[in-house]
C-alpha atoms as one frame of an Amber mdcrd trajectory, in Angstrom:
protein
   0.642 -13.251   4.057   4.145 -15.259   3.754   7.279 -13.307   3.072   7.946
 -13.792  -0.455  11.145 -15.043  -1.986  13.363 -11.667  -2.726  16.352 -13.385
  -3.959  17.953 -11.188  -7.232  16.732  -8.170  -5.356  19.592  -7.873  -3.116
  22.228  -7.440  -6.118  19.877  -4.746  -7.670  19.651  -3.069  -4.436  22.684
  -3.367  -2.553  23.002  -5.797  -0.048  24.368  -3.317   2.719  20.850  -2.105
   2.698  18.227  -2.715   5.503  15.062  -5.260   4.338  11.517  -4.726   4.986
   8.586  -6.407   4.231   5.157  -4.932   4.676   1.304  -7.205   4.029  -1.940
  -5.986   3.732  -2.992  -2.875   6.243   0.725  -2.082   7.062   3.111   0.649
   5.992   6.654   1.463   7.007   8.801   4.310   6.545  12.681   5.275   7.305
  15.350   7.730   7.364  17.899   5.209   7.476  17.940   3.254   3.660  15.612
   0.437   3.668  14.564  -1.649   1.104  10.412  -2.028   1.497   8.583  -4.609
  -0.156   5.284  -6.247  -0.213   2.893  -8.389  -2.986   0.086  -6.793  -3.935
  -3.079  -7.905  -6.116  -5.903  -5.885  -6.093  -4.484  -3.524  -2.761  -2.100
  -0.517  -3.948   0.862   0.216  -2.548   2.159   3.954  -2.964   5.763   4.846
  -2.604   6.269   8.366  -0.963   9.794  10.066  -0.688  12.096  12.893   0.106
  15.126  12.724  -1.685  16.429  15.776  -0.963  16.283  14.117   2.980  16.668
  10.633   1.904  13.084   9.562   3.501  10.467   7.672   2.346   7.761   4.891
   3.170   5.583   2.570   1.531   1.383   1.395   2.676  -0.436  -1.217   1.381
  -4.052   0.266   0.857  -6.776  -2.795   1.106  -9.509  -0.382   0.390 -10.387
   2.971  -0.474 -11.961   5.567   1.777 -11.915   5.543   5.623 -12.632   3.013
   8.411 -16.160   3.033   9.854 -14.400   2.144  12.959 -12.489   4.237  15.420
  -9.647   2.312  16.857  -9.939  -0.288  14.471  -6.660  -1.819  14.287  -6.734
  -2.359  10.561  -7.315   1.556  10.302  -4.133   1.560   7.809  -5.654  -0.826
   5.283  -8.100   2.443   4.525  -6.467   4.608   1.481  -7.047   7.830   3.376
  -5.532   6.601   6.788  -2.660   4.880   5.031  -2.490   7.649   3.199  -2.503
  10.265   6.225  -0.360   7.731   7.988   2.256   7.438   5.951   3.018  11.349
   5.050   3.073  11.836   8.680   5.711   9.419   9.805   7.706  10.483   6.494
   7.439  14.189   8.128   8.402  13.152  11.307  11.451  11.385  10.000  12.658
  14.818   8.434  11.058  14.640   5.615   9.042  18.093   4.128   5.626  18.220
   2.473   6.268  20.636  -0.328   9.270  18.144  -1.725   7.360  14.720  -1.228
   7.030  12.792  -4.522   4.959   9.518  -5.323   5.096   6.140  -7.257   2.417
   4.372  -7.233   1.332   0.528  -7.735  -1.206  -2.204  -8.068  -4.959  -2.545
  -7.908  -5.231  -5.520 -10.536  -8.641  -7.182 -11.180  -8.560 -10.507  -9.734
 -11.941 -11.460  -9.607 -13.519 -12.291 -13.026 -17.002 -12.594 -11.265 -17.074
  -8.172 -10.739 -16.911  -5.924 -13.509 -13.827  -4.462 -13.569 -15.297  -0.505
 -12.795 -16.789  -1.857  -9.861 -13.802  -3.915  -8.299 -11.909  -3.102  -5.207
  -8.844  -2.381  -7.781 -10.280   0.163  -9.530 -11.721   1.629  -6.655  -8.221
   1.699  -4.634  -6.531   3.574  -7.381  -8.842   6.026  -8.184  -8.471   6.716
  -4.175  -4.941   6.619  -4.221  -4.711   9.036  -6.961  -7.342  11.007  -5.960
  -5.704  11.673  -3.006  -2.137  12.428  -3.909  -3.647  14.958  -6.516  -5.368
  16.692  -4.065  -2.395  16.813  -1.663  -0.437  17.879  -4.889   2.369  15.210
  -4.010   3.608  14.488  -7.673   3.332  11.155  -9.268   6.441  10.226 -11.015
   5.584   7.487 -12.246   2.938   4.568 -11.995   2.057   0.801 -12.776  -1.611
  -0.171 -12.224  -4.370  -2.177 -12.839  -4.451  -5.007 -15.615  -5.179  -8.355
 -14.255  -1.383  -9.490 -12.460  -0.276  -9.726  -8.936   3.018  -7.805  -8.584
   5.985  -7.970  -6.488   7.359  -4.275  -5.494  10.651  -3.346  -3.967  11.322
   0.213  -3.086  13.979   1.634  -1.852  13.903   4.118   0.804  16.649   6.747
  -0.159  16.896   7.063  -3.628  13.120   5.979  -4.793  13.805   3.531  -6.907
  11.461   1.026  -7.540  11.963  -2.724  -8.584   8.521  -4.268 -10.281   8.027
  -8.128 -10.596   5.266  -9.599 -12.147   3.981 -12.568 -10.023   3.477 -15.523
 -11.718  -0.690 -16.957 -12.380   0.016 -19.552 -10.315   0.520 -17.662  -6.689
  -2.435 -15.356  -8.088  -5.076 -17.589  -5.772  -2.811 -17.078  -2.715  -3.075
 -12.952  -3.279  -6.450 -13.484  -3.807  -6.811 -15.817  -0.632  -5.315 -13.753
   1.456  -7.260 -10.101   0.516 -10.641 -12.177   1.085  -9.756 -13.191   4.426
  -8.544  -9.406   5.233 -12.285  -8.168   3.614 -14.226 -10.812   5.918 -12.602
  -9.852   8.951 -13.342  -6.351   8.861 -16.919  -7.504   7.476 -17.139  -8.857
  10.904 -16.280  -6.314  13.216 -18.838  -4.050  11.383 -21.215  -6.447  11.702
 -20.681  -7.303  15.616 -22.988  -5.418  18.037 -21.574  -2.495  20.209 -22.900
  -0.562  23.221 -25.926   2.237  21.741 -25.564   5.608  23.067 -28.060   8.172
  23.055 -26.881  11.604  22.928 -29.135  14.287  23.397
């Protein structure tokens, strides 16, 4: 997916601060302060942070669960791996379990053809939640579902979070874009692999 336009952003957030963006499957975290941002539709991004180290990260969750695939190198679009994923590097930046606190964003229904209850958005923020609750990482605060693409900007050392609601008309592109994502890994699940017997 196409960097999206971030102008405004940098005189909320400081222009002396690092930019990155993350798409579908990827995550990024840093000690130094970043800005992270990414469009979502019906994927969920979850902030995680330290701010007693200054730390945090942001995935972009494409689906819930795990990968059927070992070595699969869209692993991190899997809630639990991005999940898993992203607490680690945040550790190994400095950052310490017991203090880590969560926003948490997206999974809109984009496709008026599923039911709602049984769309991937749903579906990624009951995982998302699910998961952080377990973990007991605290949400602070939270912005999902409903039927809008959104724009979030997160910044690394303090937490805060800058939400944009994307306009209907770039809501095919999101759309576009998670399909194509979906139908790849549709493929490699599909492809035929060596069959070992173990005995």
């Amino acid at each position: 997916m196409n960097d999206f336009p971030n102008r405004g952003v940098v005189s909320v957030f400081n222009c002396s601060r690092k930019q990155k963006s993350i798409h579908i499957g990827e995550l990024h975290a840093s000690r130094e302060p970043t800005v992270i941002y990414t469009l979502l539709g019906s994927c969920v991004a979850v902030c995680i942070f330290d701010l007693e180290a200054r730390v945090g990260g942001m995935n972009h969750i494409l689906l819930p669960g795990k990968p059927l695939l070992r070595g699969f190198d869209v692993a991190a679009s899997y809630g639990i791996n991005a999940m898993e994923l992203l607490i680690n590097r945040i550790m190994g930046l400095g950052g310490d379990r017991s203090r880590l606190s969560a926003k948490v964003f997206g999974g809109a229904h984009l496709l008026p053809s599923i039911s709602k209850e049984n769309g991937v958005g749903e579906k990624n923020i009951l995982c998302a939640l699910n998961f952080l609750d377990n973990e007991s990482i605290r949400v602070i605060s939270q912005d999902l579902g409903g039927y809008q693409p959104r724009k979030i900007f997160f910044r690394t050392d303090t937490g805060e979070v800058l939400l944009k609601r994307v306009p209907t008309t770039i809501r095919p592109r999101v759309v576009q874009e998670e399909q194509k994502l979906l139908k790849r890994i549709e493929q490699e699940l599909n492809r035929p692999g060596n069959v070992f017997m173990f005995k």
